[in-house]
C-alpha positions in Angstrom: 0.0 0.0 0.0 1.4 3.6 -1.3 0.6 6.3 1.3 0.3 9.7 -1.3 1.6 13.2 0.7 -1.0 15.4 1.1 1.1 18.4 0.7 0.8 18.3 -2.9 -2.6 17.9 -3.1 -3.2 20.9 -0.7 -1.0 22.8 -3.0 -2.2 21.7 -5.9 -6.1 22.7 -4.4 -4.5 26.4 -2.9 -3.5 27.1 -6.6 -6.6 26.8 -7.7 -8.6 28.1 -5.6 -6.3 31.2 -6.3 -6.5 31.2 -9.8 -10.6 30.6 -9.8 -10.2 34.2 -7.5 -7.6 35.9 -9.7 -8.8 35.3 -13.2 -12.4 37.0 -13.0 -10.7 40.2 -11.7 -8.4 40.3 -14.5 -10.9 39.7 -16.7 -13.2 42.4 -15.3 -10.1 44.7 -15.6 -9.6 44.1 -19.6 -13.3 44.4 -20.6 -13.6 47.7 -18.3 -11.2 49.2 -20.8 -13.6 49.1 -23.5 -15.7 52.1 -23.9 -19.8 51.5 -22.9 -21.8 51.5 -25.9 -23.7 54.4 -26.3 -27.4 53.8 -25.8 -29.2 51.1 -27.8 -30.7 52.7 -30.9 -32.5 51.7 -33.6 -30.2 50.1 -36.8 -32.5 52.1 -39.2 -31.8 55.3 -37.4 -28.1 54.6 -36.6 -27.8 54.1 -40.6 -30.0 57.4 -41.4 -27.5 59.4 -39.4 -24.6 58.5 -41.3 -26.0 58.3 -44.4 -27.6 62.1 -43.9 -24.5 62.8 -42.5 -26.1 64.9 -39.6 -24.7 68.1 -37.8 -25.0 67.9 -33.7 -26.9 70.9 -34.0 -29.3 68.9 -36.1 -29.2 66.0 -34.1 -30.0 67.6 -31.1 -33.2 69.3 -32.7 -34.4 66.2 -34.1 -34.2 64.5 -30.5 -35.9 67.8 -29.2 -38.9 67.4 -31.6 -39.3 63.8 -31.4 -39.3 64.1 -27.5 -42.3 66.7 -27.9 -43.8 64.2 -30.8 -43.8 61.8 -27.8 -44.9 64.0 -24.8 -48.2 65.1 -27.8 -48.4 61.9 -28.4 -48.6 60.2 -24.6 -51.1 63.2 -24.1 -53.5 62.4 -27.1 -53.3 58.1 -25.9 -54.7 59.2 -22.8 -57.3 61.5 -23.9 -58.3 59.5 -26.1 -58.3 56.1 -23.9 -60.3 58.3 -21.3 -63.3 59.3 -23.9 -63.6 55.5 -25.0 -63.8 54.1 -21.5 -66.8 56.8 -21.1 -68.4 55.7 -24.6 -67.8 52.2 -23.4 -69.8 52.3 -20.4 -72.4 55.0 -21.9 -72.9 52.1 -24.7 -73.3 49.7 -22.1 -76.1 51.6 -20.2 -79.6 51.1 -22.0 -80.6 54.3 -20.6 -77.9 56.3 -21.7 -78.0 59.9 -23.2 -77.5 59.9 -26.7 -76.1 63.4 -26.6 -74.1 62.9 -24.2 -72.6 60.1 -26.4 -72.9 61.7 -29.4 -70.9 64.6 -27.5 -68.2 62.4 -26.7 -67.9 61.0 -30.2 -67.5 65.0 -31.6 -65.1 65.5 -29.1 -62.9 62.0 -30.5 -63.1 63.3 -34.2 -61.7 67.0 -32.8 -58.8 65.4 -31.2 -58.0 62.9 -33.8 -58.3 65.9 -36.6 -55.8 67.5 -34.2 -53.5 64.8 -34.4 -53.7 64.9 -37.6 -53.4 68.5 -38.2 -50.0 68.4 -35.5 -48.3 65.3 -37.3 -48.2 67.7 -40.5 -46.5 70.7 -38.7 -44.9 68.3 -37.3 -43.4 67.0 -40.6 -43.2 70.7 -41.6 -41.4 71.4 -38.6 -38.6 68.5 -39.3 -38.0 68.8 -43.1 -36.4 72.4 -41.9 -34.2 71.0 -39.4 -32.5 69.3 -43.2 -30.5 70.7 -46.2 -31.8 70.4 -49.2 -29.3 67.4 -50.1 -30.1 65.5 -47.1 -34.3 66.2 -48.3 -32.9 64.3 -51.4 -31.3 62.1 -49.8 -34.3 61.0 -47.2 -36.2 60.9 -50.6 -34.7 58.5 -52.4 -34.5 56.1 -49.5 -38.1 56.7 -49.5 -38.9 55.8 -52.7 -36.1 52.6 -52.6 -38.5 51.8 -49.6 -41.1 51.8 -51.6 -39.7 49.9 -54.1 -39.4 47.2 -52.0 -42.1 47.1 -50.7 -44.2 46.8 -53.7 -41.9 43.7 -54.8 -43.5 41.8 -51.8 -40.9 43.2 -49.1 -43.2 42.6 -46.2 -45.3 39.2 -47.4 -46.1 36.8 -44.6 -44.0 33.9 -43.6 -42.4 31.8 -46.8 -43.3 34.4 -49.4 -41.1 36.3 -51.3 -39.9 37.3 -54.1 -39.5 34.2 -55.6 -42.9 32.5 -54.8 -45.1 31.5 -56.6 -48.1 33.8 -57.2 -51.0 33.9 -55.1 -54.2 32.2 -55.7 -57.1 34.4 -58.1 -59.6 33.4 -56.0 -58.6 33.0 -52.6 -62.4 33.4 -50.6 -63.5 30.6 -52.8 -63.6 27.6 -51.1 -63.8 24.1 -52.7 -67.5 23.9 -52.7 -67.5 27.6 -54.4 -65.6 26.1 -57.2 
């Protein structure tokens, strides 16, 4: 029978227990040398900037107008979410006022034909933050947009380009036929 030291094993466990201490700290210390990401953005808007090739000036007043598009917008969602709530439970009631609801569906149509009207000077409002070659340039992505688009960009599942074309008569059913 072999009796084994148990000097080396204790060494042999010290060291790595040492190691399995030591090498997440160094590894903490070479990734903290890496700069943070700025925050997540959208690719599409990441690739707009460069391609417009955007002052900071312009940058910040594009980030000032979509924060108030947001703020209009938050405001209108809960406007609006308020009037349906009271339609919904003036619909429910039998004995409900019908000018009272017919009030309440005037006052929808005014604040969706402000929306409306606000999303125009809104667009208004951005297209002078841009030069005219960066208009030109936002157009023609635009219209390449479009372009795709109409080629079946956005088909469901397993169509593309290259599928076959859809049925004629698609409602019809066997027993139509």
């Amino acid at each position: 029978m072999r009796t084994t030291s148990k000097r080396p094993i204790i060494g042999a466990a010290a060291v790595a227990l040492a190691a399995a201490g030591l090498l997440p700290c160094l590894a903490a210390a070479q990734e903290a040398r890496i700069p943070p990401p700025r925050r997540w953005e959208r690719p599409a808007r990441m690739l707009v900037r460069e391609a417009l090739d955007l002052t900071p000036e312009q940058e910040k007043s594009l980030a000032d107008l979509r924060k108030s598009r947001m703020e209009e917008r938050r405001a209108f969602r809960e406007e609006i979410s308020k009037l349906r709530s009271e339609m919904r439970g003036l619909a429910q009631d039998p004995k409900a006022n019908q000018a009272k609801l017919d009030a309440l569906i005037d006052k929808t149509s005014k604040l969706r034909a402000g929306r409306e009207k606000a999303a125009f000077r809104n667009r208004i409002a951005r297209d002078k933050i841009f030069t005219p070659e960066q208009l030109e340039k936002i157009k023609a992505f635009r219209e390449r947009l479009a372009d795709r688009r109409g080629r079946g960009w956005r088909e469901p599942m397993g169509r593309g380009r290259m599928a076959p074309p859809r049925p004629r008569y698609r409602h019809l059913h066997w027993w139509d036929r």
